[in-house]
C-alpha positions in Angstrom: -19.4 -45.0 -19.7 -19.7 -42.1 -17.3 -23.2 -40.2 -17.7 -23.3 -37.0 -18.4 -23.5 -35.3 -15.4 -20.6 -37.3 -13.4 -18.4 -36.3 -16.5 -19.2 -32.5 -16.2 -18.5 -33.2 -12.1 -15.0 -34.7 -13.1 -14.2 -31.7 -15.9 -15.4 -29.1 -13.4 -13.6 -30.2 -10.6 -10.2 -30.9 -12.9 -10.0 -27.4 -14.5 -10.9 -25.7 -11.0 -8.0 -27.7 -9.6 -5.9 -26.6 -12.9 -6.9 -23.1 -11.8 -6.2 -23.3 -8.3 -2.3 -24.6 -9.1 -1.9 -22.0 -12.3 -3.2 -19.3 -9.9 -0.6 -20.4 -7.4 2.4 -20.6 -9.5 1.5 -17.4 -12.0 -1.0 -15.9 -10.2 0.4 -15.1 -6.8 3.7 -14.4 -8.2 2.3 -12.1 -10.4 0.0 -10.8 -7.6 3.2 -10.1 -5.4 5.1 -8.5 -8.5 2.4 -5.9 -8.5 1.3 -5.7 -5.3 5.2 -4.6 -5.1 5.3 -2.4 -8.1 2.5 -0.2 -6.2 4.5 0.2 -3.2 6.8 1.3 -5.4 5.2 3.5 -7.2 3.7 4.9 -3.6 7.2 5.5 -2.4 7.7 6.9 -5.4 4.7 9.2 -5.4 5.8 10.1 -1.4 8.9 11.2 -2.3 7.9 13.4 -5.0 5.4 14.8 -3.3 7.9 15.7 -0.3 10.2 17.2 -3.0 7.5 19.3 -4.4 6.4 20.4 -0.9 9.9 21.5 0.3 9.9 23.2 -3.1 6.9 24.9 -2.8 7.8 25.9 0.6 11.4 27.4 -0.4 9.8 29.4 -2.9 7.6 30.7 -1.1 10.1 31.5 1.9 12.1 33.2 -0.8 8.9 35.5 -1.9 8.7 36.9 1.7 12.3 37.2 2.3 12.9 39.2 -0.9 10.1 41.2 -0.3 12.0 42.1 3.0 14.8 42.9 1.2 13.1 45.0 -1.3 11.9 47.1 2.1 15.5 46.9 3.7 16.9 48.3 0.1 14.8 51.3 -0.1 15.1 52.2 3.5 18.8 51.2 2.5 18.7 54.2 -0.3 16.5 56.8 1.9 18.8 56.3 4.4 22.1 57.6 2.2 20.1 60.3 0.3 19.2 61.6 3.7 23.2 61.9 4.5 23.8 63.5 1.0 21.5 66.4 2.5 19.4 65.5 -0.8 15.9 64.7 2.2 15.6 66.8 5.6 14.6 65.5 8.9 11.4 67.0 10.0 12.4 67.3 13.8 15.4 68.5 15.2 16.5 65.9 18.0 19.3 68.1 20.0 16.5 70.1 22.0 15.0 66.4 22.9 17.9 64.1 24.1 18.1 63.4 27.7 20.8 62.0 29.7 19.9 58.5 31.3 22.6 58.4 33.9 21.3 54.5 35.3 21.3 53.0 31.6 25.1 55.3 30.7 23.7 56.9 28.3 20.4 59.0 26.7 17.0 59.5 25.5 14.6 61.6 23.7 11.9 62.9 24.6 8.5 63.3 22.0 9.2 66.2 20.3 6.1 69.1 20.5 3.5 68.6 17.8 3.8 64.9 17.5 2.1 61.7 19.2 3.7 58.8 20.8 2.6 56.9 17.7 4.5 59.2 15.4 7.8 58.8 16.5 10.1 55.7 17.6 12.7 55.4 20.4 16.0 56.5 19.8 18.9 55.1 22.7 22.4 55.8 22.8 25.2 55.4 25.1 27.5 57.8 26.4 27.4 61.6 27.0 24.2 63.2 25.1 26.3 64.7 21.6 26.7 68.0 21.0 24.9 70.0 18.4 26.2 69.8 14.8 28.6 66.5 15.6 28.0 63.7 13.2 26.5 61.9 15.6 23.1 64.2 15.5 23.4 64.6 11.6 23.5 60.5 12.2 20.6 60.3 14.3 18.3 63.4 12.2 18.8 60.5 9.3 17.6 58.0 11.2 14.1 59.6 12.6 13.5 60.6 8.6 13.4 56.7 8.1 10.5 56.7 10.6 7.5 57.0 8.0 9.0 54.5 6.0 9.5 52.3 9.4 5.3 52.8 10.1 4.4 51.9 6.8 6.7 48.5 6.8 4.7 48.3 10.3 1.2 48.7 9.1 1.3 46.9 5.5 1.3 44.0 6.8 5.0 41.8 6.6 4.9 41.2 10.2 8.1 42.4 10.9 8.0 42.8 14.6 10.8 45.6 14.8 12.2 48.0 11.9 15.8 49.8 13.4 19.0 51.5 12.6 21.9 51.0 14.3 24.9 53.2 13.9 28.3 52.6 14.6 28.8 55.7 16.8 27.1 54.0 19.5 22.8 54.3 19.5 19.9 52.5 17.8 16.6 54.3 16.4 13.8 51.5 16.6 9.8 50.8 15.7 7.6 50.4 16.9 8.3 52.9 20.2 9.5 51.1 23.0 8.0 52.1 26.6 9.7 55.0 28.4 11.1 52.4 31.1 12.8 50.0 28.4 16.3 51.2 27.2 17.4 48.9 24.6 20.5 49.6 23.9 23.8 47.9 24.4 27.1 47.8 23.1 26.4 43.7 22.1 23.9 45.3 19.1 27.3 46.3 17.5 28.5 42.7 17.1 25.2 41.8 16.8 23.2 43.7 14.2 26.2 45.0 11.9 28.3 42.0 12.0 25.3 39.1 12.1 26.5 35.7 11.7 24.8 34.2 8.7 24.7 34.6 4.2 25.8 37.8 2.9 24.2 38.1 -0.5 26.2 41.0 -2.7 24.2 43.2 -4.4 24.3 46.2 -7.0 26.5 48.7 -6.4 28.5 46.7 -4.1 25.7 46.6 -1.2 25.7 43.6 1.1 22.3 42.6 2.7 22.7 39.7 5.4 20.4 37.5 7.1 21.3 36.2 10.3 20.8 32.6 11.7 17.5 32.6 14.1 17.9 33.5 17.9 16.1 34.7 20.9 14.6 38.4 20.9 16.0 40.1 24.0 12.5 41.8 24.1 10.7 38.7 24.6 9.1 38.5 21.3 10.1 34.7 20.5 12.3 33.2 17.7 13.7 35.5 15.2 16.1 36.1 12.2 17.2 39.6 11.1 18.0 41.4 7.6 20.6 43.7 7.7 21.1 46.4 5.2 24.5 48.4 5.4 24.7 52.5 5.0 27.6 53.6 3.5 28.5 57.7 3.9 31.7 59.0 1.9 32.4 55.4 1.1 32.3 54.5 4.6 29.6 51.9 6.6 28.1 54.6 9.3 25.9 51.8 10.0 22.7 49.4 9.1 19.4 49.5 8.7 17.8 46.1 9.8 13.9 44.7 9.8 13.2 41.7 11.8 11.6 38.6 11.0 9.6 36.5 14.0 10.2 32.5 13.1 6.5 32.1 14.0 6.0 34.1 10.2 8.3 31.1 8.7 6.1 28.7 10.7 3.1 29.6 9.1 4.6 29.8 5.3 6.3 26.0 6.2 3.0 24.7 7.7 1.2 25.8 4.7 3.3 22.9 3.0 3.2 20.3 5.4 2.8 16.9 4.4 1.1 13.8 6.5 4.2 12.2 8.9 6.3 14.6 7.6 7.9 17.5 9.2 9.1 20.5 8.0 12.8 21.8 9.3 14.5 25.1 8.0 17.9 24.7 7.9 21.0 26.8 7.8 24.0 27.1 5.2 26.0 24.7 7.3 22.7 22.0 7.6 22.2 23.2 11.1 18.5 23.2 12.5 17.5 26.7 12.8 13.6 26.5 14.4 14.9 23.1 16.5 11.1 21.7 16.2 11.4 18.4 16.2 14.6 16.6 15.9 16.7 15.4 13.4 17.0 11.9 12.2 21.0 12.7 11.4 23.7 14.6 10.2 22.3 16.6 7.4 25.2 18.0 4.5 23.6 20.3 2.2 26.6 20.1 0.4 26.1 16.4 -0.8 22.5 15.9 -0.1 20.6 15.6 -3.9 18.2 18.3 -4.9 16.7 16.3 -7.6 15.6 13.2 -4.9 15.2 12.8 -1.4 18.4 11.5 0.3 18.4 8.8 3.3 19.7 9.7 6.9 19.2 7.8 9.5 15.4 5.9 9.2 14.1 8.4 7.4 13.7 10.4 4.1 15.2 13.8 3.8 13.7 15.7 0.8 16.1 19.3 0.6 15.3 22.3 -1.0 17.5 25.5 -1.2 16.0 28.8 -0.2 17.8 31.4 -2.4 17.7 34.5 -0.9 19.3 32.7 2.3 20.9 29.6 1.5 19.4 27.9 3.9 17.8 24.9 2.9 14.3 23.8 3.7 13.9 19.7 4.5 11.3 17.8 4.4 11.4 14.6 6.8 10.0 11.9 6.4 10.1 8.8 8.6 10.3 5.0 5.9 8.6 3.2 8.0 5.7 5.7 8.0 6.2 6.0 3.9 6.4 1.8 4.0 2.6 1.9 6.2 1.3 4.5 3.9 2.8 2.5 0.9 1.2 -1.1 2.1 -2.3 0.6 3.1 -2.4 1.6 -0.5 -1.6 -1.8 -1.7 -4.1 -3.4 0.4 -7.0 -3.2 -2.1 -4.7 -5.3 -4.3 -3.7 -7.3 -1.7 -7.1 -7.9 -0.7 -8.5 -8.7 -4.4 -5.9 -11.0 -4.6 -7.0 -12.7 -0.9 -10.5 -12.7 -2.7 -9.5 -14.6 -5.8 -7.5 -17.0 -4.0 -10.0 -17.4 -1.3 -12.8 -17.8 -4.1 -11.2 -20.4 -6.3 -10.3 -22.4 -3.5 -14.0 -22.4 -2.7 -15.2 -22.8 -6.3 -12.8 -26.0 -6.0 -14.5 -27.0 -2.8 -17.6 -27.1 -4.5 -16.6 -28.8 -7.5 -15.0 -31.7 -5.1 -18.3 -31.5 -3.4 -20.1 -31.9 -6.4 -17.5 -34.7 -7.9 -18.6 -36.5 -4.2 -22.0 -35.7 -4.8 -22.0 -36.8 -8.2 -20.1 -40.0 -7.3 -22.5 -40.4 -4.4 -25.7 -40.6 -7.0 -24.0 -43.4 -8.5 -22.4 -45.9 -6.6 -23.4 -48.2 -4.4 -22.7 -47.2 -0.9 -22.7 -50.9 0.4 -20.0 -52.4 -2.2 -18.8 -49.6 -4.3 -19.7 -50.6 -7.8 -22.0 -48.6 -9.8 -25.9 -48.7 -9.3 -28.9 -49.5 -10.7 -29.0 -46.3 -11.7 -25.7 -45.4 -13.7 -26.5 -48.8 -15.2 -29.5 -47.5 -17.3 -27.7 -44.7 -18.0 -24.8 -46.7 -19.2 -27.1 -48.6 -21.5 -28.8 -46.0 -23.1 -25.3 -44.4 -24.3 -24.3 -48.1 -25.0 -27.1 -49.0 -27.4 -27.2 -45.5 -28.6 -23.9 -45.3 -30.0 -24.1 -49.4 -31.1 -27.1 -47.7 -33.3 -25.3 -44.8 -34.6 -21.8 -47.0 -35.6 -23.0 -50.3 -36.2 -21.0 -51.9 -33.6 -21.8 -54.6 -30.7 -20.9 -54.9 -26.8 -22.0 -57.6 -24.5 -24.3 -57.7 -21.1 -24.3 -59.8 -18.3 -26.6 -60.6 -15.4 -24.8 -62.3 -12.3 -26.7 -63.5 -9.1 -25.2 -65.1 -6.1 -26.6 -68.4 -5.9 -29.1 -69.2 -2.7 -28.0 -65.9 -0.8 -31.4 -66.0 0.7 -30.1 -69.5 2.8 -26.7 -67.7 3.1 -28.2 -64.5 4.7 -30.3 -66.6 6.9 -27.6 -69.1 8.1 -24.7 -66.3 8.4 -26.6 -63.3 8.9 -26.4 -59.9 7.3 -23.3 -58.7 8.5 -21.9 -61.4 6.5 -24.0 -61.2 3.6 -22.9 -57.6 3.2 -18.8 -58.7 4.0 -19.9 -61.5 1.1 -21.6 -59.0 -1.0 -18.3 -56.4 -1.1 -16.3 -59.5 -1.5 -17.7 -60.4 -5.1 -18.6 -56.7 -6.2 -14.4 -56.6 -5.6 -13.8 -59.4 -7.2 -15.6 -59.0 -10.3 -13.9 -55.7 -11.0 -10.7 -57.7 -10.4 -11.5 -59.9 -13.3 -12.3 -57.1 -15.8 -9.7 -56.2 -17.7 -10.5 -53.4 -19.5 -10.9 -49.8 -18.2 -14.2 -49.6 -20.0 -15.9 -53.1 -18.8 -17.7 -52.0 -15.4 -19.8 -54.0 -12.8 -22.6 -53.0 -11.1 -24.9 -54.0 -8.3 -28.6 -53.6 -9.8 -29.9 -54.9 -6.3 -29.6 -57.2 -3.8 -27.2 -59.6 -4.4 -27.8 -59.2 -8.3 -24.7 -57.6 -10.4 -24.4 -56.6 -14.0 -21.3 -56.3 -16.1 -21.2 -54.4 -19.3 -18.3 -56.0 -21.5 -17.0 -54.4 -24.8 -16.6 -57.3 -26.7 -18.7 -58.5 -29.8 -18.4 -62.8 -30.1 -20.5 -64.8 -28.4 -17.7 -66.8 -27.4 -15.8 -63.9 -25.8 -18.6 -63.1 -23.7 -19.1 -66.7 -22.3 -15.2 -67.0 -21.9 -15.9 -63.4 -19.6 -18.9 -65.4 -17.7 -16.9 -68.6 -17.2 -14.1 -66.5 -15.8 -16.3 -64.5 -13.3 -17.9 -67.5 -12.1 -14.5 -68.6 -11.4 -13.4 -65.5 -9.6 -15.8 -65.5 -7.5 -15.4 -69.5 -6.9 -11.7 -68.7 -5.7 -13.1 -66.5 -3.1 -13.6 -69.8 -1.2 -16.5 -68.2 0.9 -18.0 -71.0 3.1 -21.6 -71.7 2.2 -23.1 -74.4 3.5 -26.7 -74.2 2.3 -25.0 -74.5 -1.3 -24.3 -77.7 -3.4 -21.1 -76.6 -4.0 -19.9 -75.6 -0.1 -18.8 -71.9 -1.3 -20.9 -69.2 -2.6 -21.0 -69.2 -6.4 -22.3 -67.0 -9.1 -25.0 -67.9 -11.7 -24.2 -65.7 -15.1 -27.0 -64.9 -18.0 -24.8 -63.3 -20.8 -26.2 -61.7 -24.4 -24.6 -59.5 -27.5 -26.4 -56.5 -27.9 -26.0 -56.0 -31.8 -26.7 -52.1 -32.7 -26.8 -52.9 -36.3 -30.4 -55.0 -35.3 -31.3 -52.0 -33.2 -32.0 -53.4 -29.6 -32.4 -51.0 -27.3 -31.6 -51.0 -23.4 -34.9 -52.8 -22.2 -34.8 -55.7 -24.7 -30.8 -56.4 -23.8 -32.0 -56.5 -20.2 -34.7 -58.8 -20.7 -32.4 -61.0 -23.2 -29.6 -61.3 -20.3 -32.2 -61.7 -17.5 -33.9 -64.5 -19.6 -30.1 -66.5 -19.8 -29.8 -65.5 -15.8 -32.7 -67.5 -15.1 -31.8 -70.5 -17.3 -28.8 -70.5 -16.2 -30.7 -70.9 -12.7 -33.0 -73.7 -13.9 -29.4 -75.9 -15.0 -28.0 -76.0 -11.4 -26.7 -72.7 -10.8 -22.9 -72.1 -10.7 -22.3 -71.5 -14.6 -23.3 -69.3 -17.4 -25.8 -68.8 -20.2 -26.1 -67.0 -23.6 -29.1 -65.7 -24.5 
């Protein structure tokens, strides 16, 4: 007998509440699985994209460093043709050499015709050598190399210095040093023809070399050095080396650098070779996986192999920085799902709100019951479907006998305590779920029964006079010493097509009979 509206409060309310639970057991699960596959897929995404950034960087590494060795080569071959007499020097170096008596050994001069620019240093060690030794044939080979060394200066591979150094004890070096510096020493022996690092055989049994990184003794920074041997009569005379400043490297790594990542280059061995930042562990190039990033320490170690070298270029990466990056990503998910969560719980705020509300509208604040209000509407459905199947229900009009005297003799507070006393009681007495009472005003209640005898509806009136009889409620301006009920009771028959104003007037007609006999008992009307 709900109206309309409280019904569509109640279903509202009951499937936002069935949302708000379904959301919580499948949607926040669900929420969380994918939330999680994102950082996931993030880490995922991180990782690869270190992998293809240490690969990108290797490669490109490996472009510059073969172009080096492509350079070292063909100096390499000028170099030996030179010593098979098959290319003459253009200056003859015996007239120039000067002893240098402080330093232990000599010094050219710049031979006539030629500029400083023109022509590179040449140091040795020891007495100057004599004219026609192989020392000087040695040394008219290396000053042929020197337009080759100015070109490999001026086409732009940044190699800081271009040399030879031969065995019998002197280096020829670009760009020309200053007349003070004497660079020579017998460490460039062990040092430039023996350099620690990956010998890479070639063709014809040539071995170029790179060395690990160190210090230039000149000053000019970080370095690593390509060594070419010259062989004469199937003996090494000596090599033919270009240098490479790290701060070249830098720039090709940077190129590739990723966001709270670093970039290390990394020997054979997995030691650091620039010594940038350090390390999060032990690094084995030997086990570490080329086709994923490996874990050491906190972080993620993505390892690629430079091929010309075999060093190794890693990209670090610190998990807690991939995790932040991962869960910024995910935060528009995890947001959304805040949202929906946040917005069914206030859709089902409302609809409780509205179920209040709607309850509110009609009930009776002071007892409980239903109102004057919900009782029309409860009669209009009533009669309506009595028309429409042809069936019949019953209506009742109770009034508490002389409240007036009661109110006046007691007081309100009372009256009210009375009045919530027999709306609770009456509600008591009603049986059936769909049998309601309701205050239509003052202390006047109706009852809507779903019965269709006469003689069941009188039995219903004779049983809530006697309810309400039990309660016992001292009355003392009543006949009967306790506050009683009168009843006015009628069948509504739909098949006779009564509607809601005529069954009210038939039960208020029996309520005022009922009145006019003595009060206390009921009526059919």
């Amino acid at each position: 007998m709900l109206n309309a509206r409280h019904r569509l409060a109640d279903d509202v309310h009951r499937h936002l509440r069935n949302a708000v639970i379904a959301f919580a057991l499948i949607g926040l699960p669900l929420a969380a699985l994918l939330m999680r596959a994102v950082i996931q897929s993030s880490l995922s995404q991180q990782s690869h994209a270190a992998m293809e950034a240490g690969r990108m960087a290797a490669r490109e590494l490996d472009h510059e460093l073969v172009l080096r060795e492509h350079a070292v080569g063909a100096l390499v071959a000028n170099a030996e043709q030179v010593m098979k007499g098959r290319v003459t020097s253009p200056v003859e170096v015996v007239g120039q050499l000067r002893a240098r008596p402080n330093h232990g050994g000599y010094t050219p001069g710049i031979p006539p015709g030629y500029a400083a620019t023109e022509i590179c240093s040449l140091m040795g060690e020891g007495p100057v050598p004599a004219r026609g030794s192989a020392t000087v044939a040695e040394m008219q080979m290396a000053i042929a190399l020197t337009p080759s060394f100015l070109v490999l200066r001026d086409r732009g591979l940044e190699i800081p210095w271009a040399y030879y150094v031969s065995r019998r004890g002197f280096i020829y070096i670009c760009p020309r040093a200053g007349e003070d510096v004497f660079l020579w020493s017998h460490d460039l022996l062990d040092r430039y023809t023996n350099p620690s690092g990956t010998a890479i055989l070639r063709t014809g049994g040539r071995r170029l070399v790179w060395s690990t990184i160190y210090r230039d003794t000149a000053g000019k920074g970080l370095m690593t050095t390509l060594s070419g041997l010259v062989v004469d009569r199937g003996a090494v005379i000596g090599d033919v080396s270009i240098d490479l400043g790290v701060a070249t490297l830098l720039d090709r790594l940077a190129r590739h650098g990723l966001p709270d990542s670093t970039l290390h280059l990394l020997a054979a061995d997995g030691t650091d070779m620039l010594g940038r930042a350090a390390l999060p562990g032990r690094i084995d190039p030997r086990v570490a996986s080329r086709a994923a990033p490996v874990r050491v320490g906190g972080a993620e170690v993505a390892l690629r192999t430079v091929r010309t070298t075999g060093w190794h270029v890693a990209v670090v990466t610190p998990r807690r920085a991939m995790l932040l990056r991962a869960l910024r990503e995910s935060t528009v998910y995890g947001l959304l799902v805040v949202f929906l969560l946040a917005s069914l719980a206030l859709l089902f705020a409302l609809a409780d709100a509205l179920r209040t509300l709607a309850a509110l509208s009609v009930r009776d604040p002071l007892t409980g019951v239903y109102n004057r209000r919900h009782f029309d509407a409860c009669m209009r459905i009533e009669c309506s479907r009595a028309r429409r199947v042809g069936t019949r229900f019953g209506v009742a009009m109770l009034d508490i006998d002389h409240f007036k005297g009661f109110n006046d003799r007691y007081g309100h507070h009372a009256g009210d305590q009375a009045l919530r006393a027999v709306a609770k009681a009456l509600g008591a007495s009603l049986q059936r779920l769909s049998d309601q009472p309701f205050r239509i005003g003052g202390e006047e209640f109706a009852v809507i029964a779903h019965v269709e005898r006469a003689e069941q509806m009188e039995r219903l009136g004779e049983k809530l006079c006697a309810a309400i009889r039990a309660l016992a409620i001292p009355h003392a301006g009543s006949p009967q010493g306790v506050v009683t009920i009168s009843v006015g009771a009628t069948i509504v028959d739909g098949a006779r097509g009564v509607d809601p104003e005529r069954a009210y007037q038939q039960a208020d007609a029996a309520l005022y009979r009922a009145k006019e006999a003595g009060r206390g008992r009921v009526v059919l009307g």
